[in-house]
C-alpha positions in Angstrom: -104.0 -29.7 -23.8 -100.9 -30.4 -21.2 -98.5 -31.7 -23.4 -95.8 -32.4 -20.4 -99.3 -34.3 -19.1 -99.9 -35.9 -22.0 -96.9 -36.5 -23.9 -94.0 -38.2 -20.6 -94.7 -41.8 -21.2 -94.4 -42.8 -17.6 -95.7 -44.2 -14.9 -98.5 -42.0 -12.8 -98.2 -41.3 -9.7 -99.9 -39.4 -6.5 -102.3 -36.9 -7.5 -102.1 -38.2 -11.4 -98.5 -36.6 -12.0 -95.9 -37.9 -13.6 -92.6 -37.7 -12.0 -91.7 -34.7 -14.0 -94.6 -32.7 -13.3 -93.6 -33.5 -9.4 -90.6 -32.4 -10.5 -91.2 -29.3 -11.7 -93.8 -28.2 -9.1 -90.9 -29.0 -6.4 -88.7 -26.6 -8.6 -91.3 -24.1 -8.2 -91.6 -25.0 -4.3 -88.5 -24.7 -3.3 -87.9 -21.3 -5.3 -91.0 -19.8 -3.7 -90.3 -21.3 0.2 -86.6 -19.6 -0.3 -88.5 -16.3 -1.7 -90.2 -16.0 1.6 -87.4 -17.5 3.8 -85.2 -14.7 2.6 -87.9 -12.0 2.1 -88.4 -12.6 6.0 -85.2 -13.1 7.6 -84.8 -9.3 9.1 -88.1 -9.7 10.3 -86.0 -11.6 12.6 -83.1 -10.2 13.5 -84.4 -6.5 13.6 -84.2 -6.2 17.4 -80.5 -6.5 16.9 -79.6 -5.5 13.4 -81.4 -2.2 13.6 -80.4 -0.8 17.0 -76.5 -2.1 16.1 -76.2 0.1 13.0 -78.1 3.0 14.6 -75.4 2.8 17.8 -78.3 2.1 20.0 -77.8 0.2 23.0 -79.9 -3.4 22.7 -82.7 -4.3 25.2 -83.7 -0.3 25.9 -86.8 1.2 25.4 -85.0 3.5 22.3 -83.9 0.5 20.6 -87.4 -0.9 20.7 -89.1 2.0 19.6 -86.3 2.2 17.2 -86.9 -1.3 15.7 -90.8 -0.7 15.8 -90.3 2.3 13.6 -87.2 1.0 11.2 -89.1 -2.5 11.0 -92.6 -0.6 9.1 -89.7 1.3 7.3 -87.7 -1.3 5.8 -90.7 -4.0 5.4 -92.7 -0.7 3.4 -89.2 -0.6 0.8 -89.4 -4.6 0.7 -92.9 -4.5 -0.5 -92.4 -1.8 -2.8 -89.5 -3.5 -4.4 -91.6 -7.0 -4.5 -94.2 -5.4 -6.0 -92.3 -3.9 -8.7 -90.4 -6.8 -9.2 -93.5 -9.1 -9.4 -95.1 -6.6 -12.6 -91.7 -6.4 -14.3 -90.5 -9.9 -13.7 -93.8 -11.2 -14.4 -93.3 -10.2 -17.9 -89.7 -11.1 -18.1 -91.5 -14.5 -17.8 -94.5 -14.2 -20.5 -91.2 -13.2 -23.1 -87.9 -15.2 -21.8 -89.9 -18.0 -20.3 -90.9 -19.2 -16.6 -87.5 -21.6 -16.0 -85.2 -18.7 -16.7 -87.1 -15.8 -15.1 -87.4 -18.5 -11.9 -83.5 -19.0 -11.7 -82.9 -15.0 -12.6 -85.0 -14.2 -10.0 -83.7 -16.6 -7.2 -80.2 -15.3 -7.9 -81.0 -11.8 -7.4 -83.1 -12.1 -4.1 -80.2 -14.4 -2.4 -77.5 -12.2 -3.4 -79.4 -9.0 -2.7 -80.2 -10.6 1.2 -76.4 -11.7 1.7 -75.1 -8.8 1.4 -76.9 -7.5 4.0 -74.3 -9.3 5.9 -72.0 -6.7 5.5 -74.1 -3.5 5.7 -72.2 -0.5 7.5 -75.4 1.4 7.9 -79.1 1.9 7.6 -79.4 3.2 4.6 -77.0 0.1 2.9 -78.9 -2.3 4.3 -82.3 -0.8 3.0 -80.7 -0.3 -0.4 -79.8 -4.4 0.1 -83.4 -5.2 1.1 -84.6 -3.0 -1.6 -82.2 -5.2 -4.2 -83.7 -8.2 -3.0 -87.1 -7.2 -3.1 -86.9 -7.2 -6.9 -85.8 -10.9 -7.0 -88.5 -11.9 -3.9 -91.4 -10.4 -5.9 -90.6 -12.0 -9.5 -90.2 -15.2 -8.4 -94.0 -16.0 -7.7 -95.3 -14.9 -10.4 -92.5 -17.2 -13.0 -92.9 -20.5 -10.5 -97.5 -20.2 -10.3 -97.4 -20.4 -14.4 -95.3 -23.0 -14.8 -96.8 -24.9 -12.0 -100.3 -23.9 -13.8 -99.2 -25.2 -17.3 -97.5 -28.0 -16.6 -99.7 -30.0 -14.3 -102.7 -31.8 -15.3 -106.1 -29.7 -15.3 -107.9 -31.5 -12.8 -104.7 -31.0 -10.3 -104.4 -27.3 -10.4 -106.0 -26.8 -7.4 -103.7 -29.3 -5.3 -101.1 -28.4 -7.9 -101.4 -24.6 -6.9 -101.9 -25.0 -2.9 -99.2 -27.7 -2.5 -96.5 -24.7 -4.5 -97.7 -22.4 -1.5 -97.0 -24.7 1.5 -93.9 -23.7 0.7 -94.3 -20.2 2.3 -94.5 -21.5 5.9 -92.1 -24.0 5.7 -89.8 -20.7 4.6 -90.9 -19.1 7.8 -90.6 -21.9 9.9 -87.1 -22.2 8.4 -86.4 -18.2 8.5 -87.5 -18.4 12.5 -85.4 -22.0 12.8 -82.3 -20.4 10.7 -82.5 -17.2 13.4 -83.1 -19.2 16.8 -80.2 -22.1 15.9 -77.8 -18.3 14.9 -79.0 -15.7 17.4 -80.3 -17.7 20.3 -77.8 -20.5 20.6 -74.6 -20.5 18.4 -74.0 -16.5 19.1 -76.3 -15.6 21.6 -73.3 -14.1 23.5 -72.6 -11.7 20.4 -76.1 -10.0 19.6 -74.2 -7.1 17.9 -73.2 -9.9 15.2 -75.4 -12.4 14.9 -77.6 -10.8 12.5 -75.0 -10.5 9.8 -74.8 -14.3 9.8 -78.4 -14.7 9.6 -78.2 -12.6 7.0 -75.6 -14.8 5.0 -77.5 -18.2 4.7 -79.5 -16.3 2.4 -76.9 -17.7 -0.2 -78.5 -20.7 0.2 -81.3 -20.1 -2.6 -78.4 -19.4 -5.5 -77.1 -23.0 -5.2 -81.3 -24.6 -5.8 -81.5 -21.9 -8.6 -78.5 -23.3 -10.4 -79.7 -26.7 -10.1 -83.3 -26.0 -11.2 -82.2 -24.9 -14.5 -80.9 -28.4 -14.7 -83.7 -30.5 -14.7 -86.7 -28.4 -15.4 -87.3 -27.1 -19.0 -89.8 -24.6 -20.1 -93.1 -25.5 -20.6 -94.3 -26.6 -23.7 -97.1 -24.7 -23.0 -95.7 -21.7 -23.2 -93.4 -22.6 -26.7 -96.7 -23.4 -28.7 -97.7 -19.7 -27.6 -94.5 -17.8 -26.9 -93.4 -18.3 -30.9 -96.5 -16.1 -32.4 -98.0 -14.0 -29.9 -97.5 -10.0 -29.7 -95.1 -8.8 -26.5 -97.6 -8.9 -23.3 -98.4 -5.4 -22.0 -99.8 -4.3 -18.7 -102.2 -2.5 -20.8 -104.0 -5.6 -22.2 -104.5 -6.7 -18.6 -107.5 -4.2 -19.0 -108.9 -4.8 -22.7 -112.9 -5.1 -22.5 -112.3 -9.0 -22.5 -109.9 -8.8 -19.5 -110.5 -5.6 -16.7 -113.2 -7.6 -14.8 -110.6 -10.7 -14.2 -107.4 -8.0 -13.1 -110.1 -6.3 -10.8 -111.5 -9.7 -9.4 -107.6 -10.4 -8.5 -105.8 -7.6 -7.8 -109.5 -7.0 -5.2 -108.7 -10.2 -3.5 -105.3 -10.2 -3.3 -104.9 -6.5 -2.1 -107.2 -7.3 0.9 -105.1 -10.7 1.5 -102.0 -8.5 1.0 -102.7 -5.9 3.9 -103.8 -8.1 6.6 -100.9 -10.4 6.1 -98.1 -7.9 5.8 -99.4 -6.2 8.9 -99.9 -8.8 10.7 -96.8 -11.0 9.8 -94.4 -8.3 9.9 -94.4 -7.6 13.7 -94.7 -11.4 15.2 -91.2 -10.9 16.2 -91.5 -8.0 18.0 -94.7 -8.6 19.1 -93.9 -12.3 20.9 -91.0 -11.0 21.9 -92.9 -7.9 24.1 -95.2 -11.0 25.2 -92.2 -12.8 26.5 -90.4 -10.0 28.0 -94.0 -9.3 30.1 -94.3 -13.0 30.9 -90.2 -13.0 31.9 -90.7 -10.5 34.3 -93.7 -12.2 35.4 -91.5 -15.5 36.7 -89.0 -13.0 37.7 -86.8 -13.9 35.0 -83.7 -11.5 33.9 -80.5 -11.5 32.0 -79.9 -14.4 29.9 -83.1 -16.5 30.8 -85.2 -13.3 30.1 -83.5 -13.4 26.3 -83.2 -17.0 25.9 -87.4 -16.7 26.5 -87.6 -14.1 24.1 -85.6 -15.6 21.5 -88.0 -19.0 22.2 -90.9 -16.9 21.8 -90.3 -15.0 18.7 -90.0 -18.6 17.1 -92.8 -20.4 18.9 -95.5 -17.3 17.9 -93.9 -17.6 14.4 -94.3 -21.6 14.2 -97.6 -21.4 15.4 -98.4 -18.8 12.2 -97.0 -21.2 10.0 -98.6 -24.6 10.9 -102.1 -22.6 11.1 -101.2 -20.8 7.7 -100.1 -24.7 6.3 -103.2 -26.1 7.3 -105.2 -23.0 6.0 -103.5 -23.7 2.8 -104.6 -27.0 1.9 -108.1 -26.0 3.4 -108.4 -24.0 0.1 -108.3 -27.4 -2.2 -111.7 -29.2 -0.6 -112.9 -24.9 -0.3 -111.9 -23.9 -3.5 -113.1 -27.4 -5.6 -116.6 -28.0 -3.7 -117.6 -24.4 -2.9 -115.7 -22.5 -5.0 -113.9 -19.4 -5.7 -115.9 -16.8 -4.4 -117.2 -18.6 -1.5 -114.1 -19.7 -0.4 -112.5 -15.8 -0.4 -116.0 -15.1 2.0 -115.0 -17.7 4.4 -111.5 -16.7 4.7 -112.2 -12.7 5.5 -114.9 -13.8 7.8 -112.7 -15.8 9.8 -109.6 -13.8 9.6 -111.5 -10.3 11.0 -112.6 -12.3 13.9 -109.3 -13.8 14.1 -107.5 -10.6 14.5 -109.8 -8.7 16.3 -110.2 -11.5 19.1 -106.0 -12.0 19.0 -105.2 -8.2 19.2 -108.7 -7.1 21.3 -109.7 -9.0 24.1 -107.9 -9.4 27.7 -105.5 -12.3 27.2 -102.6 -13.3 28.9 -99.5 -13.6 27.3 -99.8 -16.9 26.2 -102.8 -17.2 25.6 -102.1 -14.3 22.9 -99.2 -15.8 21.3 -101.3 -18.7 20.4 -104.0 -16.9 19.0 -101.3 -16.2 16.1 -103.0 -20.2 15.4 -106.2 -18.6 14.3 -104.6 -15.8 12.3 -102.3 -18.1 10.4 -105.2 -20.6 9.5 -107.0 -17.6 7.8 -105.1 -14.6 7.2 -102.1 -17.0 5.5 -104.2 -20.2 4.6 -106.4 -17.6 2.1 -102.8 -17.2 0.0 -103.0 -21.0 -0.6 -105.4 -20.2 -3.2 -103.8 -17.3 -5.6 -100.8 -19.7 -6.8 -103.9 -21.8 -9.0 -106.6 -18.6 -8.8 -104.6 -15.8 -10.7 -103.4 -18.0 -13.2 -106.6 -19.3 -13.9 -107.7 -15.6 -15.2 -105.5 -15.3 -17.9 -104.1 -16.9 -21.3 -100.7 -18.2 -21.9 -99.6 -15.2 -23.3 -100.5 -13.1 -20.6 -100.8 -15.6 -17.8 -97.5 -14.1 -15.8 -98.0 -10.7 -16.9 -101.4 -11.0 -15.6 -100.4 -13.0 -12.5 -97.6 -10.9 -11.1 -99.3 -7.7 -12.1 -102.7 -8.7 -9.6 -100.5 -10.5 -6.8 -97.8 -7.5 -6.4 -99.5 -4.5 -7.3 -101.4 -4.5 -4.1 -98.5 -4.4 -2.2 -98.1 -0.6 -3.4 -100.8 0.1 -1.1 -100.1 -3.0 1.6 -96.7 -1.0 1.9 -99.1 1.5 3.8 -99.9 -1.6 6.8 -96.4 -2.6 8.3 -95.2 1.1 7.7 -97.9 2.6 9.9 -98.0 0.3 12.2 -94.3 0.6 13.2 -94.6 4.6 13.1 -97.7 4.9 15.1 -96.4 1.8 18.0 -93.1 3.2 18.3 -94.6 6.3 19.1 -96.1 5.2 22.0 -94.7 4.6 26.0 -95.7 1.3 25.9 -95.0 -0.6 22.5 -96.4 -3.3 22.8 -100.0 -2.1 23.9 -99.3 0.5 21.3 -99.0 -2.3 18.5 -101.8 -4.1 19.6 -104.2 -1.5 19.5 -103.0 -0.5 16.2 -103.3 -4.0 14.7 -107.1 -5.1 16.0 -108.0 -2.3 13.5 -106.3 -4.6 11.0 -109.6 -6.4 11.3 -111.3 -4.0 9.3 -109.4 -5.0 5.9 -111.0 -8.5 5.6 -114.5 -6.6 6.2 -114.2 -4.6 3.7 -112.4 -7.1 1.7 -116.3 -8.8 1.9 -117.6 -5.8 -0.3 -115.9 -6.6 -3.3 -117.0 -10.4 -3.4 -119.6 -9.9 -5.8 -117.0 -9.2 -8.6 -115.5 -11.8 -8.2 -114.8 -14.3 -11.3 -115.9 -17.2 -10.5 -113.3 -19.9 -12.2 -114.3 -23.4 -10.7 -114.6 -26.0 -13.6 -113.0 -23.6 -16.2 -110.5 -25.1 -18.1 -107.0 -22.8 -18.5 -107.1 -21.0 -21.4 -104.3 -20.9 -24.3 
């Protein structure tokens, strides 16, 4: 039973909610959309955050190669943090509750990113990132249960893929927050414009005070939290539960490395599209930036409205087909996807918007885990469980963004470097196809107490 369901005598509205449950799957939205919005942001301002604190001169072939490298660095400690943060914080959340653990969370990834504002170093600002990180990863796995036990059963699918829109309306905002900053307000001051970037990461510690207002914790979660033993990663892989932590740490480690790879460079990678296209029109100076600056958000917006539309793709996939079907269509469509984007003979342009394709599979597929992952587990374990499976593939995803920016920055040419590298990318959704027939299967199942 949903008691909040059940039990709020008022009025229904879209989808069969109650204004409460809207309200607490908006909580949830705008905690997970600021996750990623902050996890993101020095994606952004790499090109001139890194080569500033390493006294490189900006625009030269050293500070690309430097931001190639420092960017598979730094995005490596972020997904290390998140994933750690995810396992620990997702138990924080099966014993203190989802509503604290969601406004715990948000407070340490928006204090960890504004800091980075005042970073003297390297090294400080990966220790930042790597503070964040904790906060960024926790928060999922607190804001998909209480989403999960709060709406009514029937709506966890549009419950679960409406709480991920959220993710590329962060981007959109990260790549918005960095243009309106970097290319307009201090585009004449490169050397500093990062650091104030950096700073509307406070943003998120203002929602997470007022969250804790009007959202309480589920009663879901009370009728269980009371009498059951402390959850233990251990018990994720009792006889009764290995096969459903294998069917989702499987799907989500193969979402994991294709994403991160292929997310983590669209800056740099529209931006080495723009400069080639710049010098193409003959374009130098301040035009040549202002294009690049346009770029770096246009390849990111087209991302996000393919990964938004690929997200609400998984309700009519996920509810007609189901589960496993709909992780097969996905991986099919993202290796061609990426090996078209990053493999054939395309002009600059064309290229940029072939990040349409990726974002509609590659991202869309991540619309499903915020209802999937919870729907393996019981109250008790339902976090543990959930941020265990969602995070601890980003241990190995680490690997992706990491090697990418080592073996591009290498190269003389770093954008055909980067390319080559990432049509390999391809390969994970492929092999991602092998594991589909251990897959659970969870369409119709009801969520288990």
């Amino acid at each position: 039973m949903n008691a909040e369901g059940d039990s709020v005598a008022t009025a229904r509205t879209v989808l069969d909610m109650n204004r409460y449950q809207w309200t607490v799957l908006f909580a949830a939205w705008l905690g997970w959309g600021f996750d990623v919005f902050d996890g993101l942001l020095f994606n952004f301002v790499a090109p001139n955050c890194v080569p500033t604190l390493l006294g490189i001169p900006l625009g030269t072939p050293e500070a690309r190669a430097a931001t190639m490298h420092w960017t598979g660095v730094i995005s490596a400690v972020l997904l290390i943090g998140w994933a750690i943060g995810g396992i620990v914080f997702g138990r924080v959340a099966d014993r203190i509750g989802r509503t604290r653990t969601l406004l715990l969370t948000m407070a340490l990834y928006s204090i960890g990113t504004a800091a980075c504002a005042a970073v003297p170093d390297i090294w400080s600002l990966i220790a930042c990132r790597a503070i964040a990180s904790l906060g960024i990863g926790g928060e999922w796995a607190a804001g998909a249960a209480m989403v999960a036990e709060v709406v009514p059963e029937k709506r966890r699918v549009e419950a679960g893929a409406l709480l991920y829109t959220a993710a590329p309306l962060g981007l959109f905002l990260a790549a918005e927050v960095n243009l309106a900053v970097a290319g307009s307000w201090m585009s004449h001051s490169p050397e500093t414009s990062w650091r104030w970037v950096f700073l509307t990461g406070l943003v998120p510690a203002l929602v997470a005070f007022l969250v804790r207002l009007f959202v309480k914790e589920p009663e879901r979660w009370h009728a269980v939290a009371s009498s059951a033993p402390p959850p233990r990663i251990r018990d994720l892989f009792t006889p009764e539960m290995r096969a459903m932590t294998l069917s989702g740490v499987g799907m989500a480690l193969t979402a994991l490395i294709m994403w991160w790879s292929c997310n983590a460079f669209i800056p740099v990678v529209s931006g080495n599209l723009a400069v080639v296209q710049g010098k193409l029109d003959g374009l130098s100076g301040a035009e040549l930036a202002h294009l690049v600056e346009t770029w770096k958000t246009r390849g990111t917006n087209v991302f996000n409205i393919g990964g938004l539309i690929g997200t609400l793709l998984t309700i009519p996939a996920a509810k007609h087909l189901g589960r496993r079907t709909m992780f097969a269509l996905y991986f099919v469509g993202a290796a061609a996807a990426i090996m078209c984007a990053f493999g054939l003979d395309l002009s600059p342009e064309v290229r940029l918007w072939m990040y349409f394709p990726i974002g509609l599979t590659v991202f869309g597929v991540f619309g499903s885990f915020t209802y999937y992952l919870p729907e393996l587990y019981p109250t008790r374990l339902r976090g543990t469980g959930a941020g265990f499976c969602y995070n601890v593939g980003r241990f190995v995803a680490a690997a992706g963004p990491f090697l990418v920016g080592a073996i591009a920055a290498r190269g003389a040419d770093a954008l055909t470097a980067s390319l080559e590298v990432l049509f390999w990318v391809g390969v994970v959704p492929i092999l991602g196809l092998l594991l589909l027939p251990w897959v659970v299967e969870t369409r119709g199942r009801a969520l288990a107490d």
